[in-house]
N, CA, C and O of each residue as an XYZ file, in Angstrom:
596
protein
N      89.219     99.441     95.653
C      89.405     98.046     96.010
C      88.540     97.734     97.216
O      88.558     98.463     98.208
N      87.813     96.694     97.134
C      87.049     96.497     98.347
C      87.029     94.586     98.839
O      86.626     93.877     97.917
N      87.260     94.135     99.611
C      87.166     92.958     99.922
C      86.708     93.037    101.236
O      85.992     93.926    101.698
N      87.194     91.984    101.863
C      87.170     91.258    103.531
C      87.980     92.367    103.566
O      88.947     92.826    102.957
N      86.800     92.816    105.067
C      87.612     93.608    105.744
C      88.116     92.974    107.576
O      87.253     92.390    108.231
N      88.987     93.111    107.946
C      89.666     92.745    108.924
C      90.913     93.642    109.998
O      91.970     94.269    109.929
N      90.256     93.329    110.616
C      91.017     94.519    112.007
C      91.843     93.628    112.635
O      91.712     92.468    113.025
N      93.287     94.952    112.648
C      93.877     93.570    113.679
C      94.663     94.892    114.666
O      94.621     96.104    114.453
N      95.357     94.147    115.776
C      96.053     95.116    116.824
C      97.433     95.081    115.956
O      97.897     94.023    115.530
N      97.989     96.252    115.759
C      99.430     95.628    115.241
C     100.612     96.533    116.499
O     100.324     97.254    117.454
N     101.692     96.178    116.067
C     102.583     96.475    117.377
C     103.013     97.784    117.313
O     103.021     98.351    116.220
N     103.388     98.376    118.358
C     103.764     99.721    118.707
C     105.424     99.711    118.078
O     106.172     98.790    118.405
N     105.972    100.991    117.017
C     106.990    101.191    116.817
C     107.357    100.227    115.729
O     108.429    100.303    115.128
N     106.623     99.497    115.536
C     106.849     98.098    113.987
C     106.782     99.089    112.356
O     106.464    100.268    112.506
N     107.003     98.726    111.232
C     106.692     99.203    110.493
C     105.315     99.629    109.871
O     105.047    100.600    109.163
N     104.324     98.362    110.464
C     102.895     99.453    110.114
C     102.599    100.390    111.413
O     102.001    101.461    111.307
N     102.923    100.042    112.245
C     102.920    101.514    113.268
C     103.645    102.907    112.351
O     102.753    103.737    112.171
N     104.766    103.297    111.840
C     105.085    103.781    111.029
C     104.348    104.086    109.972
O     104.761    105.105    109.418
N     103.145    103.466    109.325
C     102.524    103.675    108.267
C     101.273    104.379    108.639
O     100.479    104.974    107.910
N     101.258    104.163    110.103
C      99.966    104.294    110.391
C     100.480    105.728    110.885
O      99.948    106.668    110.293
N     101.322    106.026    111.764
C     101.611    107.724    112.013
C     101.940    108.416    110.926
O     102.251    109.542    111.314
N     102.046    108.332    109.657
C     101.703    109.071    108.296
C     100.324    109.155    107.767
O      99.957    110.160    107.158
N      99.666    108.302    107.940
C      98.113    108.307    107.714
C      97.473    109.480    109.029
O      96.472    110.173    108.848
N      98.109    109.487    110.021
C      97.356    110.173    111.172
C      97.411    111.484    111.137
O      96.492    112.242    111.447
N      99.114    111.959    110.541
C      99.416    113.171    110.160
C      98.618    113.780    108.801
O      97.910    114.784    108.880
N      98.753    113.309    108.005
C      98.148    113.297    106.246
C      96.437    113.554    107.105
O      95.975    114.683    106.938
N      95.944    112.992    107.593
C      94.463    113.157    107.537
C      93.889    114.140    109.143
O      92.862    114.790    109.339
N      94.664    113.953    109.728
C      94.504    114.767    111.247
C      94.512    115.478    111.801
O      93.730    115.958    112.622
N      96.239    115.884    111.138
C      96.982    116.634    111.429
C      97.080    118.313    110.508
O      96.835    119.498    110.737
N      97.654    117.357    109.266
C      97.998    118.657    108.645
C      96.283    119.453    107.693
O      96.071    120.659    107.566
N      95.784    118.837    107.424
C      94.205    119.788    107.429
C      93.808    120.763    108.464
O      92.864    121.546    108.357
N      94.790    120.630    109.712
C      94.547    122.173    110.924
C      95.679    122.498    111.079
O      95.964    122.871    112.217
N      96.960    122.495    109.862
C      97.781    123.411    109.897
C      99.182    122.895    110.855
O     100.121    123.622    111.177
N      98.987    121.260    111.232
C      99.763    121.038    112.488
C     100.535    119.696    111.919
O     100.337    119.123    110.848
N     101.380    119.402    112.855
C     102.048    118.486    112.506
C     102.124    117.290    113.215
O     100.925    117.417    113.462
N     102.503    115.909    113.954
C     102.309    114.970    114.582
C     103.529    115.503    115.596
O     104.642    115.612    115.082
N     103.386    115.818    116.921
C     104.168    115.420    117.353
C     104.829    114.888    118.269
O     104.088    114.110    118.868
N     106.566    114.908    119.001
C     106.732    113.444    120.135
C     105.982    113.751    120.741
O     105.346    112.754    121.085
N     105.464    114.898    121.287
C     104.130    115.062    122.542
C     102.884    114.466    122.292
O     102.139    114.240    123.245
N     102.437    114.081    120.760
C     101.487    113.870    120.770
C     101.166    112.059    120.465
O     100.123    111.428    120.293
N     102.681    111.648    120.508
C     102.882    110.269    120.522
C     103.318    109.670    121.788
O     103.250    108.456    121.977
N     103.825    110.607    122.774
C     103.930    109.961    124.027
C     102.805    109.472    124.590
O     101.657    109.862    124.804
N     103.599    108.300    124.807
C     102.984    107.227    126.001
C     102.292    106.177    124.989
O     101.654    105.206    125.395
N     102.512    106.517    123.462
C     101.890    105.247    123.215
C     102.425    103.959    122.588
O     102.046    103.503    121.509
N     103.216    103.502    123.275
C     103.684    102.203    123.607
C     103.580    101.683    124.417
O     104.434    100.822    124.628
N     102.412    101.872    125.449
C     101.954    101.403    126.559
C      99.869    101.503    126.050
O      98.939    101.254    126.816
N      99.770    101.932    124.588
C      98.549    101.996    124.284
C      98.162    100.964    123.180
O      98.999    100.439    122.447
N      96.904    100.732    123.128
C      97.088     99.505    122.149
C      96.179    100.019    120.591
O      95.014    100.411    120.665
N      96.910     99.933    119.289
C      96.928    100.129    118.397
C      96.080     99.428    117.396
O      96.378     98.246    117.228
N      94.933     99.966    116.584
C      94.004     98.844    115.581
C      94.027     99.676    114.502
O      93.858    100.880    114.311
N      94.373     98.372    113.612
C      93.816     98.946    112.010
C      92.730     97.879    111.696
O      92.447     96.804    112.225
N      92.107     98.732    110.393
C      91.071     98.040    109.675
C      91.618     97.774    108.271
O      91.718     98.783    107.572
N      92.005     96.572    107.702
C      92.567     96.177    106.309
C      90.971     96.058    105.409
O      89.910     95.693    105.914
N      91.070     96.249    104.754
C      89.974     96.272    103.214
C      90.574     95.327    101.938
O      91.270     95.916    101.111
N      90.372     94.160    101.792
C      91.668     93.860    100.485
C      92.370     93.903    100.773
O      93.063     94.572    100.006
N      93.226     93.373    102.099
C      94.752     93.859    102.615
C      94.979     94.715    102.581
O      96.104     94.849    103.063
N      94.385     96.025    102.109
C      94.962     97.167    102.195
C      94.522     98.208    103.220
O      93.375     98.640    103.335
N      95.657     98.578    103.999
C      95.490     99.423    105.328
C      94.508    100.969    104.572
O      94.649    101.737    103.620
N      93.436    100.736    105.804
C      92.390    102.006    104.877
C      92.447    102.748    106.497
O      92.968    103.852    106.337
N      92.162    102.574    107.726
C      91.592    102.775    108.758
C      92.363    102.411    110.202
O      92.807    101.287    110.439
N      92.459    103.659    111.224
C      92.805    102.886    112.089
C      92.562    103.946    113.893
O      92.165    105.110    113.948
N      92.821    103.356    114.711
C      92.158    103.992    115.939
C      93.632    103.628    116.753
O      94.658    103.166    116.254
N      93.415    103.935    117.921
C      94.490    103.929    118.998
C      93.563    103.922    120.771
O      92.738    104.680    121.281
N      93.961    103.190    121.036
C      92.709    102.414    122.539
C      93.606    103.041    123.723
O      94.832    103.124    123.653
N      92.720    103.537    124.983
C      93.873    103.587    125.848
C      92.911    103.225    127.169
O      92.004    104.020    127.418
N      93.096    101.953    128.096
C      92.579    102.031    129.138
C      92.570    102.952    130.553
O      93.491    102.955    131.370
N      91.664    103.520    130.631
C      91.596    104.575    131.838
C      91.137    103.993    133.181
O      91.905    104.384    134.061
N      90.452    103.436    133.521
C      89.857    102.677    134.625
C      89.517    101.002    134.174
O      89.601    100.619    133.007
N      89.200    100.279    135.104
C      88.444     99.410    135.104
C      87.079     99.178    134.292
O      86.153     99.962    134.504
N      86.934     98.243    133.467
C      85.404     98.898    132.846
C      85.568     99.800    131.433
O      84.753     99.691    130.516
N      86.687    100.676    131.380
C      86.529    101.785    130.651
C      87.649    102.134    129.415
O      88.803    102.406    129.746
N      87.266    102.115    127.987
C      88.376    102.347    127.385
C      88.216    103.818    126.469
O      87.244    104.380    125.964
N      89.396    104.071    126.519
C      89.061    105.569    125.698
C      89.533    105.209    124.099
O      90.492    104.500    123.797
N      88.640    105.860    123.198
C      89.332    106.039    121.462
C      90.021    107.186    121.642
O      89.943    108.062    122.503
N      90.814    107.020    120.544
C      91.419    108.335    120.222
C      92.061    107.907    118.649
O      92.126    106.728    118.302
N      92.602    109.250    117.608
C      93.344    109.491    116.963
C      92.595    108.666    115.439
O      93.181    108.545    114.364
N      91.004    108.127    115.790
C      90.579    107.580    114.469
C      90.836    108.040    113.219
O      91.019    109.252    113.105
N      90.888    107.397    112.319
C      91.588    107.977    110.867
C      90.711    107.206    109.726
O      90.674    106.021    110.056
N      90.207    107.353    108.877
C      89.927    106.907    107.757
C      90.861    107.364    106.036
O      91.073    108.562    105.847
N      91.250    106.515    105.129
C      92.398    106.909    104.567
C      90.932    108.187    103.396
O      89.848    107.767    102.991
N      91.350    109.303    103.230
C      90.685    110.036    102.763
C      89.644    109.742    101.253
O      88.493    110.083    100.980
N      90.881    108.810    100.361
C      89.804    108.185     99.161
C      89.038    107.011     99.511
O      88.978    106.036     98.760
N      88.461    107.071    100.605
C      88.034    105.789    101.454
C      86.787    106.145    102.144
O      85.969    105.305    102.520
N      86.649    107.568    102.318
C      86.043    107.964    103.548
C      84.265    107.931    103.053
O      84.245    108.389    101.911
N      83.232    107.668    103.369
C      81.635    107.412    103.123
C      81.310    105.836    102.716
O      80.232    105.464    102.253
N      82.504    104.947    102.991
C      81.938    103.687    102.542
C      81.638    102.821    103.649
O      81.135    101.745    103.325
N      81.871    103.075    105.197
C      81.277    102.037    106.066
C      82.298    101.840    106.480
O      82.209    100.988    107.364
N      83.857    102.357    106.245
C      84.909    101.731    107.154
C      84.971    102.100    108.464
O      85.390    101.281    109.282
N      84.583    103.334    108.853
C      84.503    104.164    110.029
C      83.844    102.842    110.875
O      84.528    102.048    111.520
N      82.638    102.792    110.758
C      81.586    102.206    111.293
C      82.520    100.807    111.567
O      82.641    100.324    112.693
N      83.242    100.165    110.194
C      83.705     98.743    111.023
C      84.470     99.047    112.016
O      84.364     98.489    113.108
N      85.252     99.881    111.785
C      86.201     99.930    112.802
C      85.690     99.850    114.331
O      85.947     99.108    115.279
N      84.883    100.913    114.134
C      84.252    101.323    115.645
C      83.411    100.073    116.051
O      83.048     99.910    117.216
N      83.096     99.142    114.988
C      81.931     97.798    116.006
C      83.245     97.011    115.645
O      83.993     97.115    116.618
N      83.696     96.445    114.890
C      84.351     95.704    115.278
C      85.740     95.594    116.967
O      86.009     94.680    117.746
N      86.264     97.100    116.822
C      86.864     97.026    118.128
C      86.017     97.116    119.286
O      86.406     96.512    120.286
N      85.093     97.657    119.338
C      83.773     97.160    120.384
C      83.800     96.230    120.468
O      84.053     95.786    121.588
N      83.585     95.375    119.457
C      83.224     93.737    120.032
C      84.868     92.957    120.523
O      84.740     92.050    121.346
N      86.342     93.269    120.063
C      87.001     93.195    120.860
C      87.114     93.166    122.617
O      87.450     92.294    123.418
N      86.705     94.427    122.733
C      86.696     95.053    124.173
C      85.642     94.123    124.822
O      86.079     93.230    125.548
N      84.489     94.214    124.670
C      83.380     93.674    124.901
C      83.624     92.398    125.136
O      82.899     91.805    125.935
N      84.713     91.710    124.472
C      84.748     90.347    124.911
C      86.168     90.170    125.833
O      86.611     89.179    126.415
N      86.588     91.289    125.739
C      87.468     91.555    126.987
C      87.216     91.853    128.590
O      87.960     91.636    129.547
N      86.067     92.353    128.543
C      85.023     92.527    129.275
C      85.032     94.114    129.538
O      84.754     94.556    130.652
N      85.341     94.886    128.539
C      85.060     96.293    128.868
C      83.535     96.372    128.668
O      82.854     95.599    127.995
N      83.018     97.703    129.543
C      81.666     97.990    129.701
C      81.338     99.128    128.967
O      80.167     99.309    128.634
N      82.269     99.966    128.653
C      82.291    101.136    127.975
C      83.607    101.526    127.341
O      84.770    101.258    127.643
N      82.864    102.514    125.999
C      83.747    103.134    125.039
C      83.684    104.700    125.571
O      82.632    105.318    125.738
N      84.785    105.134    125.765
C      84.954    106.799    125.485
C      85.414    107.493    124.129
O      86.033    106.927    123.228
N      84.996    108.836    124.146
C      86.006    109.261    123.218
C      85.756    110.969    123.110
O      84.664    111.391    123.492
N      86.635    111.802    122.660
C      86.268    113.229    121.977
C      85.968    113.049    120.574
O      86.823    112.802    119.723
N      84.795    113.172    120.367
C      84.674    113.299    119.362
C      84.606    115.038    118.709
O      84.154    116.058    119.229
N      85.432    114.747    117.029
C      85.525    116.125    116.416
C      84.113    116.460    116.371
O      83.283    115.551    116.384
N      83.759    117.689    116.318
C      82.213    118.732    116.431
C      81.571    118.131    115.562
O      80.400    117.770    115.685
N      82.525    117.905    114.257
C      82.102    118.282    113.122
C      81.855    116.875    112.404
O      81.626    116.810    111.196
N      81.911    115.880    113.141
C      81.792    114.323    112.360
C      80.930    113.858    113.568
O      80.721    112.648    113.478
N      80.013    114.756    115.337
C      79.364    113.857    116.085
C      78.270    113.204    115.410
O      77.893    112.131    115.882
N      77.710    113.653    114.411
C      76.621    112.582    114.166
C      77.049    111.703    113.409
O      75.976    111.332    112.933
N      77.882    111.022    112.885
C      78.855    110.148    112.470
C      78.652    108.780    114.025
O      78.237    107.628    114.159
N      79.187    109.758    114.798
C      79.165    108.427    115.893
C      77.658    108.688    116.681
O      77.395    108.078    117.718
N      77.209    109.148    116.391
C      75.814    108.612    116.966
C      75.251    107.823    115.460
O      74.638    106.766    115.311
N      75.449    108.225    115.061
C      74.746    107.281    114.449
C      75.623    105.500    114.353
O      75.270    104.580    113.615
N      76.261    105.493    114.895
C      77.171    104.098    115.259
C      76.830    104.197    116.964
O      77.613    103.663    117.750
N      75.828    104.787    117.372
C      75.070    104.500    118.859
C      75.600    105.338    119.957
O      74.928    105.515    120.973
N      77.162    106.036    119.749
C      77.462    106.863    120.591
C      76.472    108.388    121.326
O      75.483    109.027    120.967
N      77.290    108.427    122.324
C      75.763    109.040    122.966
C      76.728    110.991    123.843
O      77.356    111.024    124.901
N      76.633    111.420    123.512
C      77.295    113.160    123.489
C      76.899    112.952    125.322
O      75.936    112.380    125.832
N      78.039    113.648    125.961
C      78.076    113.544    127.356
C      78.924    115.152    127.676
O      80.110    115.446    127.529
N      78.054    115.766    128.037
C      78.620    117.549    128.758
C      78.739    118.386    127.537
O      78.061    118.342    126.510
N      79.624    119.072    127.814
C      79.322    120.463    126.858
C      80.682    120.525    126.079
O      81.748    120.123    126.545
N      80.506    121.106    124.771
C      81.705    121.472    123.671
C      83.340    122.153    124.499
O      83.522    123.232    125.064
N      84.051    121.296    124.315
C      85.042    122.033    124.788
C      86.343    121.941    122.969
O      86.204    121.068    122.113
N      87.183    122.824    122.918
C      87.980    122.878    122.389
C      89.459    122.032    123.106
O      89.821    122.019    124.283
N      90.218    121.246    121.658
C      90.846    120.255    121.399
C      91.632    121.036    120.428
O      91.019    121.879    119.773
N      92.651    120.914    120.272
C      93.799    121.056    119.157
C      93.179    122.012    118.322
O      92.836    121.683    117.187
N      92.973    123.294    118.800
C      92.274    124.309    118.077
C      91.159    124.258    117.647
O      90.892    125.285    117.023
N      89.813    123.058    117.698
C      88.833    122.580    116.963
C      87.905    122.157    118.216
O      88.423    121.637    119.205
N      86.823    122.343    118.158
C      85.294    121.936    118.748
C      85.034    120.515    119.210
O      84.487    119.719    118.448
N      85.330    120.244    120.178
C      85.341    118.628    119.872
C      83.758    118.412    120.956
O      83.029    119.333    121.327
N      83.608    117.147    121.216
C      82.098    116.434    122.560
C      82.989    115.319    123.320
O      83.885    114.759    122.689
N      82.823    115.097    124.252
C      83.121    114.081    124.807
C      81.511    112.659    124.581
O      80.387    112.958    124.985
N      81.739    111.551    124.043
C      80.720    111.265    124.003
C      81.174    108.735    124.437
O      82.253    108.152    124.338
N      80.099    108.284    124.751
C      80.229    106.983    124.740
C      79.018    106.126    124.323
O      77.859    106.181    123.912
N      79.931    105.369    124.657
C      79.073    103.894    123.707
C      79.439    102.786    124.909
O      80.616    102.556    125.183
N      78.273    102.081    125.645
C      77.774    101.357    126.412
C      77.911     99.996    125.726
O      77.025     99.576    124.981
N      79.367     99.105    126.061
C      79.558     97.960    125.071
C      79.145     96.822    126.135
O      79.326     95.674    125.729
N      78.555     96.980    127.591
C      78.682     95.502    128.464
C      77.528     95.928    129.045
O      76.802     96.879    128.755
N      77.431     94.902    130.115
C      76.219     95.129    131.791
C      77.356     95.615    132.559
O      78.535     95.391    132.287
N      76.951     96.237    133.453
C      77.774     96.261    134.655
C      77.949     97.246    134.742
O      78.634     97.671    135.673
């Protein structure tokens, strides 16, 4: 199914919040053997939550967390697996850019997995220091320059 695609923030603890921490587990989680858990959901109801709809239908989604002034971190991106090589990644990541950006953030952070960094460079992200290990797996710390300043 493919239509208008459209991102929206939805609310922390609502029922697509719920839909969306089964998508995170199913694609995130349990492929390294692990499971979602309260540790790895604390604090985020104080974080702000995006999906990407396709045809109304929830395919994609990220989790934002402001660290400084200027600065927002990604985390927990997901693409729904019979979904994954068609360009949803990519909306997600410019479309919540241009969110922020008109929020007036100046920059995107994120860890990115080892094994998908040229994925986000090629959506302009830019690899910053050296490989450290994440939840048993290889990850980069890397950003994307969304303002002046």
């Amino acid at each position: 199914m493919s239509g208008a695609r459209v991102i929206e923030e939805i609310v922390h603890g609502g029922a697509e919040y719920r839909a969306v921490l089964d998508w995170r587990e199913r694609i995130l989680r349990r492929p390294l053997g692990l499971g979602l858990t309260a540790n790895d959901t604390a604090g985020e109801d104080s974080q702000r939550h995006f999906v990407l709809r396709d045809g109304g239908v929830l395919v994609a989604g990220v989790i934002a967390v402001s660290h400084d002034p200027g600065t927002v971190r990604l985390r927990q991106m997901w693409v729904r697996e019979d979904r994954a090589g068609t360009g949803l990644g990519r909306s997600l990541l410019e479309g919540v850019a241009g969110i922020f950006r008109a929020e007036g953030f100046l920059r995107i952070t994120l860890h990115a997995r080892v094994a998908v960094r040229g994925f986000y460079e090629k959506c302009g992200y830019t690899a910053e220091g050296t490989e450290f290990e994440e939840i048993g797996i290889p990850h980069i710390r890397m950003s994307l320059r969304i303002g002046n300043g």
